[in-house]
KOLFIPA-944472 format. One record per residue: x, y, z of N, C-alpha, C in turn; residue number from 0. Coordinates in steps of 0.02 Angstrom, whole numbers. Layout:
BEGIN
ATOM      nX      nY      nZ     caX     caY     caZ      cX      cY      cZ    k
ATOM       X       Y       Z       X       Y       Z       X       Y       Z  NUM
...
//
This chain:
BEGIN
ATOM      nX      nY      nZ     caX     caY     caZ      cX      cY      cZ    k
ATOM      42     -60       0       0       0       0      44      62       0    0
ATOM      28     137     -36      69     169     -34      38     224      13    1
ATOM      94     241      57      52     296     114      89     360      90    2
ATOM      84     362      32     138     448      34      81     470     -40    3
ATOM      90     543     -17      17     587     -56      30     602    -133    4
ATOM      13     610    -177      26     628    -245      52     687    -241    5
ATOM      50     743    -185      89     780    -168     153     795    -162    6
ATOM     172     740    -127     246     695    -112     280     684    -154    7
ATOM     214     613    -188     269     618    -234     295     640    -327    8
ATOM     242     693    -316     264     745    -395     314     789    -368    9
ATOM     309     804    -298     383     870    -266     442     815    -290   10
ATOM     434     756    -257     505     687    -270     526     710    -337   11
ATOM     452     704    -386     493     682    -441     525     746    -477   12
ATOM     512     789    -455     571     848    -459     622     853    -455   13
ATOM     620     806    -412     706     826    -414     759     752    -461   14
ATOM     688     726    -504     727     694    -538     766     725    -611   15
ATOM     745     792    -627     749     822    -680     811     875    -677   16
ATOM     847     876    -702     901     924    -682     939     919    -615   17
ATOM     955     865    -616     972     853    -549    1052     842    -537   18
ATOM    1093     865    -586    1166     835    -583    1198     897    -518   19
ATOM    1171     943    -504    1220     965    -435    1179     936    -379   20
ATOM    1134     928    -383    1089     884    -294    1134     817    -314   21
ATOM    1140     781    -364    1188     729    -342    1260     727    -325   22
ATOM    1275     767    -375    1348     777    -352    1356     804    -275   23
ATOM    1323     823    -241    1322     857    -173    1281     785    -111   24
ATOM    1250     731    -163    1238     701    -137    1294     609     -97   25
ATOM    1264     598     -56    1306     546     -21    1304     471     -70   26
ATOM    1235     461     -88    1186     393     -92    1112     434    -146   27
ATOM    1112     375    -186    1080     418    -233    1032     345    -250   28
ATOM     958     358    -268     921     306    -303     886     303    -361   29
ATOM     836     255    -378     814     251    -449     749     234    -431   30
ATOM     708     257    -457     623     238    -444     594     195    -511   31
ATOM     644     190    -537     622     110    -587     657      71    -556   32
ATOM     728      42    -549     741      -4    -541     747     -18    -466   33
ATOM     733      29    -426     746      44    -327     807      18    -313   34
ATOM     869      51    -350     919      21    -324     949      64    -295   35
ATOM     982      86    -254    1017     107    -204    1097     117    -205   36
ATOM    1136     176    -223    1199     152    -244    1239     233    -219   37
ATOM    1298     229    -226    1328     275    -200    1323     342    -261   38
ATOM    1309     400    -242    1302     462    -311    1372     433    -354   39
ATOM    1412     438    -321    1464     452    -359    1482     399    -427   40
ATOM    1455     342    -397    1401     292    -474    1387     326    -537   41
ATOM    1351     378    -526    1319     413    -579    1371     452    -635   42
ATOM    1387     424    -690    1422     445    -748    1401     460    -797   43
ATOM    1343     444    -820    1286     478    -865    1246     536    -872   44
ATOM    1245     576    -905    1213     611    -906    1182     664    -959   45
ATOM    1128     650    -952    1082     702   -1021    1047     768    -999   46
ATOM    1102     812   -1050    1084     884   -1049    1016     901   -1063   47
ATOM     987     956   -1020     895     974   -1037     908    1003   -1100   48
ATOM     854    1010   -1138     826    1048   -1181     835    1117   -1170   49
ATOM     791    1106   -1124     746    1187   -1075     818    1235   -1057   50
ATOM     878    1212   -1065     943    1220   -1019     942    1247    -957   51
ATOM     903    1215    -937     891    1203    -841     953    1173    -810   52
ATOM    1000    1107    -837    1047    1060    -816    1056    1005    -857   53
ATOM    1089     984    -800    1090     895    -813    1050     844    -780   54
ATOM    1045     788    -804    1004     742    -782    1026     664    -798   55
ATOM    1033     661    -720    1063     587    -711    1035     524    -739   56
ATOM    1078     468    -769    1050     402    -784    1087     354    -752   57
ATOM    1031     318    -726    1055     259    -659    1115     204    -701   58
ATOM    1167     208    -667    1217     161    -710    1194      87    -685   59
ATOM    1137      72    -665    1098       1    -671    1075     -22    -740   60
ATOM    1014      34    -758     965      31    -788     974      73    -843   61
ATOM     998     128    -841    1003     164    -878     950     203    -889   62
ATOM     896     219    -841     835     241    -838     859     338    -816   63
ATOM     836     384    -828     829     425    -788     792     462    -724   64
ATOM     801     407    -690     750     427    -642     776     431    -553   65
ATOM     813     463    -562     875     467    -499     856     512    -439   66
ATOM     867     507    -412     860     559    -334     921     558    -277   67
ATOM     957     604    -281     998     599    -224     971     615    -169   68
ATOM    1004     598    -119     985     597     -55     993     680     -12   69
ATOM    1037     723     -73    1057     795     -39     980     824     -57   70
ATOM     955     791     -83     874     827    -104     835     824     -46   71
ATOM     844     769      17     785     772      63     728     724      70   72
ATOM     733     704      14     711     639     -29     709     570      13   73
ATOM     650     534      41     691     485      90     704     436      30   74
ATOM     751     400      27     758     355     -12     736     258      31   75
ATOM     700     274      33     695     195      83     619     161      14   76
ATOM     674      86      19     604      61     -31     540      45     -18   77
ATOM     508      79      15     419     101      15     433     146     -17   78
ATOM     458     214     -21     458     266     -51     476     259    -124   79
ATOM     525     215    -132     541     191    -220     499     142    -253   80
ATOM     479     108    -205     406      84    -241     362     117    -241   81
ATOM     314     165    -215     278     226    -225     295     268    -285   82
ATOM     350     289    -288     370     331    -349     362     268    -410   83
ATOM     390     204    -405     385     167    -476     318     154    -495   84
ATOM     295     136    -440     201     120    -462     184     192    -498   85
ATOM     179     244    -492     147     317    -496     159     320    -567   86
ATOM     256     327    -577     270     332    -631     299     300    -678   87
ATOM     294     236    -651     311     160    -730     232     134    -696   88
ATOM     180     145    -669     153      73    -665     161     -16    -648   89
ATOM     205      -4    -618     252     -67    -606     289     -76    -549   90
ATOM     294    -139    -518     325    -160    -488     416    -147    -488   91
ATOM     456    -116    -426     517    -131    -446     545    -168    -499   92
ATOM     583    -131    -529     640    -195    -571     667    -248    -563   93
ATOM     692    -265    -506     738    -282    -454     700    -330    -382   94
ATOM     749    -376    -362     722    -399    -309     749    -346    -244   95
ATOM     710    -345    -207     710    -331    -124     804    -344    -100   96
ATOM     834    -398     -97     884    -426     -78     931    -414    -134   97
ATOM     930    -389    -196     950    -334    -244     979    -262    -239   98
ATOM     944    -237    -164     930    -184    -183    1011    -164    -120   99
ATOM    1075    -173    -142    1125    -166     -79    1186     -99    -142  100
ATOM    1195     -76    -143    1270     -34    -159    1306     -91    -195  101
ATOM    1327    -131    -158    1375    -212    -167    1325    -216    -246  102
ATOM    1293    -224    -265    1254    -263    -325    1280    -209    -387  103
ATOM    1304    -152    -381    1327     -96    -439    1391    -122    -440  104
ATOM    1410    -124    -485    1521    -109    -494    1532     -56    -553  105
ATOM    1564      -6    -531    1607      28    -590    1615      -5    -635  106
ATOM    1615      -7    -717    1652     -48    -741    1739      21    -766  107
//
């Protein structure tokens, strides 16, 4: 069940858009498609806006853009990344539960 308001989470998904200095400033950074959990500094991708607002991170899992660092305020705990994936894929995590550790990413 998701207990967080459509309120919640359209502010969340704000800060998925232009988000390359909240990550770079961030510790731990996540993905609301795949709910994986990984250190910012992971994040090597990135697609310039249109709008030229910024940059915008792609999860070096998935390759999805749908990132949130943690300098945003953002709780990252998976109720909250499953809330954001249902809202905005319709879907269940990517990923299993016991998936979801730092350890499961490697640099290549």
């Amino acid at each position: 069940m998701n207990n967080y308001s459509d309120v919640e989470l359209e502010t969340a998904h704000k800060h998925s858009l232009a988000n390359r200095k909240t990550i770079q400033k961030s510790e731990q950074c996540s993905c609301f498609y795949c709910c994986c959990v990984f250190p910012a500094t992971m994040v090597e991708q990135w697609l310039s806006e249109a709008n030229g607002q910024g940059d915008t991170g792609w999860c070096p899992r998935c390759g999805v853009d749908s990132l949130i660092g943690d300098a945003s305020g953002i709780p990252l705990t998976p109720s909250f990344l499953a809330a954001m994936n249902g809202k905005y894929f319709d879907a269940d995590c990517a990923i299993e539960a016991d998936e979801l550790k730092p350890t499961s990413l490697h640099s290549s």
